[in-house]
C-alpha positions as CSV (number, residue, x, y, z in Angstrom):
1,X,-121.3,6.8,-23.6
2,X,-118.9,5.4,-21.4
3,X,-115.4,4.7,-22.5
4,X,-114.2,1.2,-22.2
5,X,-111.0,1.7,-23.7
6,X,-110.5,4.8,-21.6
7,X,-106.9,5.6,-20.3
8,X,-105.5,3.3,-17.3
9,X,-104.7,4.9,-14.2
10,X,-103.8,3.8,-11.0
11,X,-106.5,3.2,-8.4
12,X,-106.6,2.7,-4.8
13,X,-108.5,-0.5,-3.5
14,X,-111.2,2.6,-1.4
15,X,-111.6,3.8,-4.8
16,X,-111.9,0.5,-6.6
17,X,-115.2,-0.7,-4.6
18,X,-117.1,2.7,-5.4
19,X,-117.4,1.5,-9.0
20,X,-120.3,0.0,-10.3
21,X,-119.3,-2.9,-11.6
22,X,-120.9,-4.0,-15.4
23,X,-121.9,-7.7,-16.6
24,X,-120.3,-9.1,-19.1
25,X,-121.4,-11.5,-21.6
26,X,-118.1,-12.3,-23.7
27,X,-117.7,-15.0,-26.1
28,X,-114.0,-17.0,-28.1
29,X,-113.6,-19.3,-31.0
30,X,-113.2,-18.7,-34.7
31,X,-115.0,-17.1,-36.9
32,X,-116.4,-15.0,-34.6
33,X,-115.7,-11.2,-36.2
34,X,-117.6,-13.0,-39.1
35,X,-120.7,-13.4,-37.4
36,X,-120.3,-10.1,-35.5
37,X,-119.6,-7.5,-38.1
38,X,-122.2,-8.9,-40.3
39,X,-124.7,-8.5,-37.5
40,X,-123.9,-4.9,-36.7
41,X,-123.9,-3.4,-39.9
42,X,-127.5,-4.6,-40.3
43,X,-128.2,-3.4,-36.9
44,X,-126.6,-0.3,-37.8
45,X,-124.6,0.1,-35.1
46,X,-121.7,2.3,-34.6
47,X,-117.7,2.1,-34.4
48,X,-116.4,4.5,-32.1
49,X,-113.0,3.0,-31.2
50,X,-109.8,0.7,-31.9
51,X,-107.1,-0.2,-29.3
52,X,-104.2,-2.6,-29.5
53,X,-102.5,-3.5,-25.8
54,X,-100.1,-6.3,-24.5
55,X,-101.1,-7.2,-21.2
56,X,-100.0,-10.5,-18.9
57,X,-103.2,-11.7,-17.2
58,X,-102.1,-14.6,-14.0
59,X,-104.2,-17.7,-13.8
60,X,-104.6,-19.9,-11.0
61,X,-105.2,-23.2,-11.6
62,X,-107.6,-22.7,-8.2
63,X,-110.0,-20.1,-9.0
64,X,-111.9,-18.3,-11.9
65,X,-113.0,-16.0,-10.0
66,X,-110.4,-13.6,-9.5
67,X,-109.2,-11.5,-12.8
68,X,-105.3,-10.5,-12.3
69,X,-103.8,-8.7,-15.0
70,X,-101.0,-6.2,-15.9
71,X,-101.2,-3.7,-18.2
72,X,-99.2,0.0,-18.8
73,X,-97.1,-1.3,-15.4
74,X,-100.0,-1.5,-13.4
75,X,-101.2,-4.3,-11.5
76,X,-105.0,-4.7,-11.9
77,X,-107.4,-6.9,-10.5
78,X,-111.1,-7.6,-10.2
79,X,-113.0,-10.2,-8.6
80,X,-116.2,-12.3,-9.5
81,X,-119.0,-10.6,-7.5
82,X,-122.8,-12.5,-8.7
83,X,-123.8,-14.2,-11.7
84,X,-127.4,-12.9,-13.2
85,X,-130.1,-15.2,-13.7
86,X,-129.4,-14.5,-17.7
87,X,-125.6,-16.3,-17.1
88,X,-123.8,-13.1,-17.4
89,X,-120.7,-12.5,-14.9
90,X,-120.1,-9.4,-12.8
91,X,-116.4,-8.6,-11.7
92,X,-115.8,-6.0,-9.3
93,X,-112.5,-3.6,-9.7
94,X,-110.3,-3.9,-6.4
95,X,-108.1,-1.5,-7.6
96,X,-104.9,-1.4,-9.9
97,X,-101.6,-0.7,-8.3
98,X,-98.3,0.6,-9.0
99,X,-95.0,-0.9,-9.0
100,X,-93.1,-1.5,-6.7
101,X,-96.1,-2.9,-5.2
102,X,-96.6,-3.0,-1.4
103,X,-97.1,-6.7,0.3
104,X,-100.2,-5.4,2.2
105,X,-101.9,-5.4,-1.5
106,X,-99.8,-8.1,-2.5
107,X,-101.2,-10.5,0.0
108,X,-104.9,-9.5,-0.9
109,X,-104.5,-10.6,-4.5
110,X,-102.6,-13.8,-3.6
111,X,-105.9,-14.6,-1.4
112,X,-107.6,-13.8,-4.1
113,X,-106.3,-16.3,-6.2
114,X,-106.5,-19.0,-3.6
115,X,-102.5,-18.9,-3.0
116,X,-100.2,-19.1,-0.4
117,X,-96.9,-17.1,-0.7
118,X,-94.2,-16.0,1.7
119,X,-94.0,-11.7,1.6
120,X,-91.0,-11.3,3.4
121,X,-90.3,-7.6,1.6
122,X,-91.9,-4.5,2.4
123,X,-92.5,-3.6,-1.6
124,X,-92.0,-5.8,-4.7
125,X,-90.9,-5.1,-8.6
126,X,-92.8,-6.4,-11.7
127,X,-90.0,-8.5,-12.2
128,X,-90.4,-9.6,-8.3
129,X,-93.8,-10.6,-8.6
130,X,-93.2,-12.6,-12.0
131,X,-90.9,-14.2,-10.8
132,X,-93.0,-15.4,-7.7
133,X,-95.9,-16.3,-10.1
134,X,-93.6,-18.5,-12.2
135,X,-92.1,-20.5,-9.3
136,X,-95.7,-21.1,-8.1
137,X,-97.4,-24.6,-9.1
138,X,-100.7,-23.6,-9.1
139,X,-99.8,-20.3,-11.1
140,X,-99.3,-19.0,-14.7
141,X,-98.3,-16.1,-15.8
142,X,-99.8,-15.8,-19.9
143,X,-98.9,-13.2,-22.6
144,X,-102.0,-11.4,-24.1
145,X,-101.9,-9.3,-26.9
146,X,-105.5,-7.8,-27.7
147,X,-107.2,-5.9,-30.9
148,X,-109.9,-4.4,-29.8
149,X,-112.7,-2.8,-31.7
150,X,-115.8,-1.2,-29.7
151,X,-118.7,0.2,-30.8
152,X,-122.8,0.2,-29.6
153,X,-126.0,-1.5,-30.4
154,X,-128.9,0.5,-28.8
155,X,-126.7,2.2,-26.1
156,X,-125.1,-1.1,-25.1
157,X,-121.4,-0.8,-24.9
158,X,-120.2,-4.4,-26.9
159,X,-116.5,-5.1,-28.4
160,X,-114.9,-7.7,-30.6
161,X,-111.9,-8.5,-31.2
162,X,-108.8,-10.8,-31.9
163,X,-107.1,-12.3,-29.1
164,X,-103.4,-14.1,-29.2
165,X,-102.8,-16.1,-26.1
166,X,-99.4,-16.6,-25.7
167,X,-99.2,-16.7,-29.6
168,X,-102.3,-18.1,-30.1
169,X,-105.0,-16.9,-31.8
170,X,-108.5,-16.5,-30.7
171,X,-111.6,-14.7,-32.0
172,X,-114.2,-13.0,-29.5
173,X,-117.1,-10.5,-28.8
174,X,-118.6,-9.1,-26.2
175,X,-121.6,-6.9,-24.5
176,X,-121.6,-5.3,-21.2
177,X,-123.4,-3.4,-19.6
178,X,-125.9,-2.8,-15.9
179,X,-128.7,-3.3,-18.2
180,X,-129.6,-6.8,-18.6
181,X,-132.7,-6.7,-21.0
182,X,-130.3,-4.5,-23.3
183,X,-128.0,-6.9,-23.0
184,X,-130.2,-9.8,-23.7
185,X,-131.7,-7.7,-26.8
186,X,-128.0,-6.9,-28.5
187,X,-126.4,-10.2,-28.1
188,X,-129.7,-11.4,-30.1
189,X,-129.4,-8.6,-32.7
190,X,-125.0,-10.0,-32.5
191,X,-126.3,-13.5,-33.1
192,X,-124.2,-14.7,-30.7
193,X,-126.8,-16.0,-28.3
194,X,-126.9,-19.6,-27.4
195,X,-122.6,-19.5,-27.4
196,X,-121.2,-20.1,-23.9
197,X,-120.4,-17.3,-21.9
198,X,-116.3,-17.5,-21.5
199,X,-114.2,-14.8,-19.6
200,X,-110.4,-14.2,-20.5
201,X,-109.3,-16.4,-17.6
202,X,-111.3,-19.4,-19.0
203,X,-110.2,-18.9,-22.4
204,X,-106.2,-18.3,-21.5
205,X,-106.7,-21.5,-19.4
206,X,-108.0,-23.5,-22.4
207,X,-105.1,-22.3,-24.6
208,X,-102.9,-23.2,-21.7
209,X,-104.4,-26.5,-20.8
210,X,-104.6,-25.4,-17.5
């Protein structure tokens, strides 16, 4: 099975599109890991891994659509590709870069969150680029500090978790996977259909009131 909490590495953008992206189907409130680890242990499902991170994910007020994160010094980001008929989102990776990032990548991600800002360096610093992001209007940059638990229901790869948003704390669960119909099955078996689909950018933005 796969690895979602597998180690992060720098990728090049070339490498990035050769992925195949998976759907996601990811859900936040309260009282979520309730309703979750009920649900599994009946469906017998299986634990297989627990990760704490800090990352800083950057919203634009402009876009959903466009998933820019950091996390171990890397710059990450992924974009929304399609939407399946079921409601579930597919980003594709565009790569995740290391600092001193150039302002050939730099510029891409701007565009990708719908933002104009002057490059006039060749490379920029973490603390470069934060800076940028917080003298932006349409930009935020927002702490994330995630406890992540994975494990399967009938081969699909699913998660929850709790979620503090700049020190605010959310519940959520999720499934992914290229399989649909599985998908469809084990968010039954989680008892979490009919809950609206919400990706982290949505959910930071709500926190945020952005």
């Amino acid at each position: 099975m796969t690895d979602v909490f597998e180690k992060n590495a720098a990728t090049s953008a070339a490498d990035a599109e050769k992925l195949v992206p998976r759907a996601e189907f990811r859900v936040f409130g309260q009282n979520i890991l309730d309703i979750v680890t009920a649900s599994m242990w009946k469906a017998q499902a299986k634990l297989f891994k627990i990760r704490t991170s800090g990352e800083t994910y950057i919203l634009s007020r402009l876009t959903n659509e466009a998933n820019v994160k950091i996390r171990d010094g890397l710059l990450d980001i992924k974009t929304k590709v399609s939407e399946t008929k079921e409601g579930y989102e597919v980003f594709q990776p565009r790569g995740k870069f290391q600092f001193p990032v150039n302002k050939e990548e730099l510029a891409r991600i701007f565009e990708n969150l719908l933002v104009t800002v002057g490059l006039d360096q060749d490379t920029y610093t973490l603390d470069e680029f934060l800076e940028m992001v917080g003298e932006h209007a349409d930009l935020a940059a927002v702490d994330v500090q995630k406890e992540r638990y994975g494990f399967s229901v009938d081969g699909m790869i699913c998660e929850y978790g709790k979620i503090l948003f700049n020190g605010a704390l959310l519940e959520t669960a999720c499934v992914e996977s290229e399989d649909y119909e599985g998908m469809t099955a084990a968010i039954k078996v989680l008892e979490l259909e009919g809950l609206e689909n919400v990706n982290y950018l949505k959910a930071a933005k709500g926190v945020l009131g952005m």
